[in-house]
C-alpha positions in Angstrom: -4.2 -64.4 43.7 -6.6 -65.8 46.3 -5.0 -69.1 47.2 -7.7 -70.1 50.0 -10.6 -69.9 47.1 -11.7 -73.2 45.4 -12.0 -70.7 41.9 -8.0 -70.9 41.4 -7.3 -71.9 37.6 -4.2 -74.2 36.7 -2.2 -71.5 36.0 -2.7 -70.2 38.9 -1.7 -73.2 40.5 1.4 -73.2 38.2 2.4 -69.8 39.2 2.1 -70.4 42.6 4.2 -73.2 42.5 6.8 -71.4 41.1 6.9 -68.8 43.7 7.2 -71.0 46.6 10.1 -72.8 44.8 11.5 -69.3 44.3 11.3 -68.7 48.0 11.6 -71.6 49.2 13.3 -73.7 47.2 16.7 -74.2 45.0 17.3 -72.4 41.9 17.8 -75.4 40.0 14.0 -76.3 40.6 12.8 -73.6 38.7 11.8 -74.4 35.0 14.0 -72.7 32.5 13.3 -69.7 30.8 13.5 -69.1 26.7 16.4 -67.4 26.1 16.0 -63.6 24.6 17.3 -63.0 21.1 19.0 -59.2 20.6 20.4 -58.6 23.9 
């Protein structure tokens, strides 16, 4: 992912924003996942 380029979709931008909150931020700031059925 080439964050210092103008030619970042939203979902890029999504992703990313995710990963800082993963690194940087609390756990209870990340969005939920759908659970897995059959585990």
């Amino acid at each position: 992912m080439n964050l210092t380029s103008f030619g970042r979709t939203a979902a890029m931008d999504k992703d990313f924003g995710t990963l800082i909150t993963a690194l940087h931020g609390r756990p209870t700031q990340l969005p939920k996942l759908p659970k897995r059925h059959g585990r």
